[in-house]
Structure formats: structure tokens, C-alpha cells
C-alpha positions as CSV (number, residue, x, y, z in Angstrom):
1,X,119.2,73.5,108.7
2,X,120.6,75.7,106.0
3,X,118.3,73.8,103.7
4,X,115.3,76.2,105.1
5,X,117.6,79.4,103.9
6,X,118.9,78.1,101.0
7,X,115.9,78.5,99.4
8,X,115.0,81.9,100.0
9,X,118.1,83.7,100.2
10,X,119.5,84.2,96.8
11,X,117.2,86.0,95.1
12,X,117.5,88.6,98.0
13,X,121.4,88.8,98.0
14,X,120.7,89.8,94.3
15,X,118.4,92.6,95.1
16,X,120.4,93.7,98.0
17,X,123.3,94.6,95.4
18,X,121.4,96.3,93.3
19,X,118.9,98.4,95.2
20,X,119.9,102.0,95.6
21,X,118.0,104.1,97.8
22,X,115.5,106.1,96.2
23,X,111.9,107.0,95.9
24,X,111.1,103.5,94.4
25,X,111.1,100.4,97.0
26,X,109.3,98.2,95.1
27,X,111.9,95.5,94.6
28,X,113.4,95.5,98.0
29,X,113.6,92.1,100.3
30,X,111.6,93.5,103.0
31,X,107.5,93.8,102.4
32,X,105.6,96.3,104.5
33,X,102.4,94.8,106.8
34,X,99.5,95.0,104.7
35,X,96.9,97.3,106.5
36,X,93.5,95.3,106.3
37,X,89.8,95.9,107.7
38,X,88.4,93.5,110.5
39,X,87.0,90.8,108.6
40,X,84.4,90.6,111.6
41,X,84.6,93.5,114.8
42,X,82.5,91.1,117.3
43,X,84.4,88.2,116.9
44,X,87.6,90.1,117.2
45,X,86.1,92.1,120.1
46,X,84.9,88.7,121.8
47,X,88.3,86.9,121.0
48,X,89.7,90.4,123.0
49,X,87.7,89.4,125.8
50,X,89.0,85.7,126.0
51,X,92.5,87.0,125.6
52,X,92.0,89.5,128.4
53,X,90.5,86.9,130.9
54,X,92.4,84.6,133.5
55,X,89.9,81.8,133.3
56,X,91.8,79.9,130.8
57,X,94.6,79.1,133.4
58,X,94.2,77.0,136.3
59,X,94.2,79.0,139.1
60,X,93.1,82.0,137.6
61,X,95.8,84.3,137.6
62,X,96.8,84.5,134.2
63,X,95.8,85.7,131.0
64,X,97.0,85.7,127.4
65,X,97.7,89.5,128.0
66,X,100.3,88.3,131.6
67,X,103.1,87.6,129.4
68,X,102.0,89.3,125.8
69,X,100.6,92.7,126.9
70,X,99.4,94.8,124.2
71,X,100.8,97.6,125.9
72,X,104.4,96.0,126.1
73,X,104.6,95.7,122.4
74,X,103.1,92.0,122.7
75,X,105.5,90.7,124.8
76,X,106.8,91.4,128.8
77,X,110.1,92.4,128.5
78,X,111.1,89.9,130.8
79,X,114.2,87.7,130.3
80,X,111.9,85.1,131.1
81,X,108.3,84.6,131.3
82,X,106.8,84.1,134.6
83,X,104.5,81.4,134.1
84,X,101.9,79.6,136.6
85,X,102.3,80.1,140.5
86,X,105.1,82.4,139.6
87,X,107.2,79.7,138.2
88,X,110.2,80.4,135.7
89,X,109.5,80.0,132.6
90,X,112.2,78.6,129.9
91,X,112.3,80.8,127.5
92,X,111.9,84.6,126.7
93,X,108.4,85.8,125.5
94,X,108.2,86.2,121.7
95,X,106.0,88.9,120.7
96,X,102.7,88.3,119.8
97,X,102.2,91.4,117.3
98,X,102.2,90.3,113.7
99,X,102.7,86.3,114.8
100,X,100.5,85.3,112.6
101,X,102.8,86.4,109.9
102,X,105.6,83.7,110.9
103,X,105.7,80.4,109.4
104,X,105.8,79.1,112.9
105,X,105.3,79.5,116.1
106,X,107.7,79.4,119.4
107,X,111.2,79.4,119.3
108,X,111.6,76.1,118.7
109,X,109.1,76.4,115.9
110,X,106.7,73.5,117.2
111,X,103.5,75.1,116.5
112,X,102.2,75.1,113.0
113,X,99.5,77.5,113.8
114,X,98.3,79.7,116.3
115,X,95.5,77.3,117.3
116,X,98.4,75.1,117.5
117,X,99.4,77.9,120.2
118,X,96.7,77.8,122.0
119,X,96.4,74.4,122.8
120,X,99.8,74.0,123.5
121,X,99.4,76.9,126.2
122,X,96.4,75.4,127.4
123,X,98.1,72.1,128.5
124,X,101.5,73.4,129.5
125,X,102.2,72.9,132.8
126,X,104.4,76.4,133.1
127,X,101.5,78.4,131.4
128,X,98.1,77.4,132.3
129,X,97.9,73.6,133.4
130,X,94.4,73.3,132.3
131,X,92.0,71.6,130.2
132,X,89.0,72.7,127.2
133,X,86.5,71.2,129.9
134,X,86.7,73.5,132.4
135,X,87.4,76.3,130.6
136,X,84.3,75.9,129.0
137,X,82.6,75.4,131.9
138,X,83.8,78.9,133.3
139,X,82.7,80.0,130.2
140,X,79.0,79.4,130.7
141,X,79.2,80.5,133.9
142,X,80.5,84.1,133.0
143,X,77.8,86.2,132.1
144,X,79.4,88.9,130.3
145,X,81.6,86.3,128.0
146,X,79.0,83.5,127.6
147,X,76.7,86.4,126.5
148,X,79.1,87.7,124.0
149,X,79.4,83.8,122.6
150,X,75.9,83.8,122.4
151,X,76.0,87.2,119.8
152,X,78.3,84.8,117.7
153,X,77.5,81.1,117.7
154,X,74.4,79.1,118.5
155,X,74.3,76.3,120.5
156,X,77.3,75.1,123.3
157,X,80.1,76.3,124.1
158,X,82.7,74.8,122.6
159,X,86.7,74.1,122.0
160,X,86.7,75.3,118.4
161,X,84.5,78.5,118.8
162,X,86.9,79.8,121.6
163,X,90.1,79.3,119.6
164,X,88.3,80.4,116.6
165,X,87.7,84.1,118.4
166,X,91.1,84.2,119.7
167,X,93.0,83.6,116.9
168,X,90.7,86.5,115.4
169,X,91.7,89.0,117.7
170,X,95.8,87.9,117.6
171,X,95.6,87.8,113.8
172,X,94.1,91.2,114.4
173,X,97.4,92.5,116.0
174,X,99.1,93.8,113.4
175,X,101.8,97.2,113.5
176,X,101.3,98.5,109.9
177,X,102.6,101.9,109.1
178,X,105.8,101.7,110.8
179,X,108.0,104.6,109.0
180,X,110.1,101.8,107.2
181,X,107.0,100.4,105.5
182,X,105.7,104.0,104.5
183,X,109.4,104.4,103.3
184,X,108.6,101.0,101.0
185,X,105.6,102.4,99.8
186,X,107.7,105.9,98.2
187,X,107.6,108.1,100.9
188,X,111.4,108.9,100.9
189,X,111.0,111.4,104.0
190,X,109.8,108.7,106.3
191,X,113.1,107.8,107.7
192,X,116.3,109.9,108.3
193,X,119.3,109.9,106.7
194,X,120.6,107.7,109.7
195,X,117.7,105.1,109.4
196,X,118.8,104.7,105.6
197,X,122.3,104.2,105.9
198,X,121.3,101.6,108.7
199,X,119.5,99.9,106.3
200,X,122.0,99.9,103.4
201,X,124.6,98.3,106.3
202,X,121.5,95.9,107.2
203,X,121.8,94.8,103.8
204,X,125.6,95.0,103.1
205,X,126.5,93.0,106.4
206,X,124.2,90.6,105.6
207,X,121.8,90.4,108.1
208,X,119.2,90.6,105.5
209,X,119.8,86.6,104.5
210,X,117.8,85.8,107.7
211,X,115.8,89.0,108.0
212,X,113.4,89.4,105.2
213,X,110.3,89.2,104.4
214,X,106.9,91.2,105.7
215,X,107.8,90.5,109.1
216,X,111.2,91.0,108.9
217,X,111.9,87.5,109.9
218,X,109.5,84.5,111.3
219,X,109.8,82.6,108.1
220,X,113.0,80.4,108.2
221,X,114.7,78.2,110.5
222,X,118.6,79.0,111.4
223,X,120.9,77.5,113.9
224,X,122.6,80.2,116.7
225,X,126.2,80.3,116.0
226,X,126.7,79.4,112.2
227,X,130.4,81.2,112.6
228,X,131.1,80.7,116.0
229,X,129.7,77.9,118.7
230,X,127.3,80.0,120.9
231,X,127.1,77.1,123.2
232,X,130.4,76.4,124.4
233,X,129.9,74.6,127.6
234,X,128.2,71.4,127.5
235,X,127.2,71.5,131.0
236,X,125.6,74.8,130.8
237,X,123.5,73.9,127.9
238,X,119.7,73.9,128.8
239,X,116.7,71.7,127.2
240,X,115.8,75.4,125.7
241,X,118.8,76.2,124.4
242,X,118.4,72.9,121.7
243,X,115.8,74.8,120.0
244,X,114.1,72.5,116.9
245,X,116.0,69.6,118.2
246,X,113.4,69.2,121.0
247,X,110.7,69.0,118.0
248,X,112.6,66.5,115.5
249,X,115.6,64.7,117.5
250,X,118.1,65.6,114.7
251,X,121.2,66.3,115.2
252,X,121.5,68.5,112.8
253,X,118.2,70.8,114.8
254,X,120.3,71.3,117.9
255,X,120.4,74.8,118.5
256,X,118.7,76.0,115.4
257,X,115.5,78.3,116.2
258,X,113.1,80.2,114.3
259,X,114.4,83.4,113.3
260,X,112.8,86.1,115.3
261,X,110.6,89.1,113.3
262,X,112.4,92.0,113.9
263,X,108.5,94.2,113.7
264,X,108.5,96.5,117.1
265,X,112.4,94.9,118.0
266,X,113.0,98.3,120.0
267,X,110.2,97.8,121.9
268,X,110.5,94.4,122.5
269,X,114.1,93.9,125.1
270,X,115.4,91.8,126.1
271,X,116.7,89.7,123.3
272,X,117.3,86.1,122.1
273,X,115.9,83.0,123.3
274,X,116.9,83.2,127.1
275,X,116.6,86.9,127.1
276,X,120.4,87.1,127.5
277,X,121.0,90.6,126.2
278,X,119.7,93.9,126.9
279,X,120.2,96.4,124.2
280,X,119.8,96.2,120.6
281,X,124.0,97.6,120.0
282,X,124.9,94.3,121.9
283,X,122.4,91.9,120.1
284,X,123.8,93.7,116.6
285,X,126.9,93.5,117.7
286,X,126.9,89.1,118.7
287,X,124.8,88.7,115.6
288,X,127.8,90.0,113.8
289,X,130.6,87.7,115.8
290,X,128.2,84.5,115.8
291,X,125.7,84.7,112.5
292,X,127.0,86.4,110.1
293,X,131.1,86.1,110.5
294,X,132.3,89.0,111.0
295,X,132.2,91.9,113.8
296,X,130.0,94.9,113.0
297,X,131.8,98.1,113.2
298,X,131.6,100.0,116.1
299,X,130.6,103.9,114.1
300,X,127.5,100.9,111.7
301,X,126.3,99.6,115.1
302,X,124.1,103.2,116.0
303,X,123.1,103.4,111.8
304,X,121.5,99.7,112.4
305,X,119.8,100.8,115.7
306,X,117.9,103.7,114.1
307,X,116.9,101.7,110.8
308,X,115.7,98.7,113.6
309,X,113.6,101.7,115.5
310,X,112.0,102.9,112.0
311,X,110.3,99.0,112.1
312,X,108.1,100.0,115.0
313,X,104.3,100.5,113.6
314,X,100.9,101.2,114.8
315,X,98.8,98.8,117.0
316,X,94.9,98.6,116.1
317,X,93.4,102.0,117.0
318,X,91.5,99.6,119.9
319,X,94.4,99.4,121.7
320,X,96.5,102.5,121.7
């Protein structure tokens, strides 16, 4: 899978050499969140409203907001999620802040989009084992959501309409201003002194090759243990743990995963696909042994932490 990096990565390597720290940020491999209006409030508030309601799963007792709580940074800080009737879940909850900046969705990157998403949680048996026909049907027989469909579209209720208004509202769920972006946009006292030598180690390690971008990550595929074999007993290995090798059947996909945005990361434990680790210092410190080649020193590990912690923005004034 290095193909994926390939592509992106030079240019950054280049600009990581060069880029002193300084007022001017304009040239640096991370982009700060754009901050942008609501394109429409009612469809947002409506797709709100869908997110926040447990009709879409089977039995009720879920919501989009169960495992990706706005007020848990978009996630549920669970090792695992704890999907329908209490059942297990495979994998650890990605955050649903800024997701619609990533190229893909899910770890194993199987969703194009986030209607993609949607329909994929819909169906899934661990989720909410359900079906567009009687979600609809619950639908029309809600008052206060069937009236707020009614303020948007004429006619039925339909599949489309419902997945239009909740990709709205997640694509609403941006953190913009986090002190690293206003740091990118000139303002030098944003971070501390700390929070910029993180960042210069950020760079000079090299974890900047699979963290870039605006969000930090979410844009390339990489496989876990490019130095080292993270997966070193076969009979431990988990369905999950293949990660874009359940979507393609390549060999070459086992255990290669979207890399994670790294928006809100302090706020977000626990870490990697099965939740396996607890604190940033130990995730910083196996990135370094099994990604990048070499071990992060102990004195760079805190520097990292507090440049990670100056990537936590602002949710939409509607939910703060």
C-alpha cells in the first residue's frame, strides 16, 4: 500500500526541512479547518434531530450520538463500541468530528462517503439491524420529526431525504480554531514554546509522512507495522485486525488501515483500531517502534503530546 503515500509524501518531506518556525505558516504540510457558514440551519437542525433519535435502530436503543457523542469529542472513548443489545463491537469508534474531511470512511476504509456510512450502519447487524422501510415508517409516525421533514421536502418520506439531512448535520461537525490552526494562520502566540518544539519533532521524526493534511490524517491508506510486524501471532489475529484486506482480498491490504485524523486526538482515548492503548505517550511511543523505525525519545515524547493537544478546536456553537 505504499503506493497511496508515495504520492503525497515528498513534497511534504521537502517542506518539513525547510520550514522554520516563525510568524509565517503558509507553506507548512498541515492545513487548518476552514471555518464555513451553514449552507442551510433547518436541514442541519433536522439532520440533528435524526442523529439524536434511536428510531433508526431496531429495537430502539440506539442513536447516531450512542457511540459518536458530540459531547465525547465524536466518539465514546470506549475500546470498543457497544453496538445492538449490548453486543461487542469489533472495532474502536473513530470520531465523527471533521469525517467528512477523510478520503474514507471506517478503518478499513470501505465507505466512499458518508451516505456510504449510513447505509452501511443501517444494515449492520452490530449497529442497528434495520432497514429504510421501517425507518421511514417511524418517521411518519413521529410528529415532531415528520413535521420538521415536512419544513424541508414535499411529498414522502423517503431514503435519500433522510441521509441527505444527516450527512448535513455530520458535515456540519467541524473543530475549527484549534490553537494549531490559529498558529497556521500567523498568530505565533497561539501555542507554547512546548507545543512548537512538539511540532518541529512531529516533523523531524517523521510522523508527518502519514499525518498531513487539513485533518491531520484521513487521506491515505498505510499498513500497521511497516518497521516492525504488529501482528505477531497468527492465532490471535482478528477479522478486524486485516483492515483493507476485508474490502479488496489483497494480500498486500492485510493490515493496512486508513490513517486516523489526528483533529481532537486528546480528547478522543483510547487509541488504534482495537482501542488497545490508553494514553497518547504510549501510542507516540509504538508509532515510533512500529511506523516510523525508530524509538521516540523519552524527554520528545511530552513536546509531541502538547503540540497533539494544540489540535483540539471548537465544536459548532450548537453544541458546546
Amino acid at each position: 500500500m505504499l503506493q497511496y503515500k508515495a504520492k503525497l509524501i515528498a513534497p511534504f518531506l521537502f517542506i518539513t526541512l525547510l520550514s522554520p518556525i516563525g510568524h509565517t505558516q503558509q507553506n507548512q504540510p498541515i492545513r487548518p479547518i476552514p471555518v464555513t457558514e451553514k449552507s442551510d440551519p433547518e436541514m442541519v437542525s433536522f439532520g440533528r434531530q435524526l442523529y439524536m433519535s434511536a428510531l433508526f435502530s431496531k429495537n430502539t436503543s440506539l442513536s447516531c450520538n450512542s457511540c459518536h457523542s458530540v459531547k465525547r469529542s465524536g466518539t465514546d472513548n470506549l475500546p470498543k463500541h457497544i453496538g445492538l443489545s449490548g453486543s461487542l463491537g469489533a472495532v474502536n469508534t473513530p470520531t465523527v468530528f471533521n469525517s467528512s474531511l477523510n478520503f474514507r470512511q471506517f478503518w478499513d476504509g470501505r465507505a466512499k462517503t458518508l451516505e456510504d456510512v449510513i447505509n452501511d450502519h443501517l444494515r449492520d447487524p452490530q449497529v442497528f439491524a434495520n432497514n429504510w422501510p421501517t425507518v421511514i415508517e417511524r418517521i411518519k409516525q413521529d410528529k415532531a420529526l415528520h413535521q420538521s421533514y415536512k419544513k424541508l421536502y414535499k411529498g414522502e418520506v423517503t431514503a435519500d431525504n433522510l441521509t441527505e439531512a444527516l450527512v448535513a448535520y455530520i458535515k456540519n461537525l467541524l473543530t475549527p480554531d484549534a490553537p494549531f490552526d490559529r498558529y497556521l494562520k500567523g498568530d505565533n502566540n497561539a501555542l507554547s514554546d512546548d507545543a512548537k518544539k512538539g511540532y518541529q519533532l512531529f516533523k523531524s521524526y517523521g510522523c508527518i509522512t502519514c499525518h498531513q493534511g487539513v485533518n491531520v490524517g484521513g487521506n491515505i491508506f498505510e499498513k500497521l507495522g511497516i518497521y516492525k510486524d504488529f501482528f505477531v501471532e497468527p492465532r490471535k489475529i482478528k477479522k478486524a485486525d486485516l483492515g483493507y484486506f476485508n474490502v479488496t482480498g489483497k494480500e498486500e491490504d492485510k493490515f493496512v488501515f486508513k490513517v486516523p485524523s489526528l483533529r481532537n486526538v486528546a480528547l478522543s482515548a483510547p487509541y488504534f483500531h482495537d482501542g488497545s492503548v490508553n494514553t497518547l505517550e504510549d501510542a507516540i511511543q509504538l508509532m515510533g517502534i512500529y511506523q516510523i523505525g525508530q524509538p521516540i525519545q523519552v524527554y520528545d515524547i511530552p513536546l509531541i503530546v502538547k503540540f497533539l493537544e494544540s489540535l483540539t478546536g471548537k465544536l459548532p456553537e450548537s453544541e458546546r
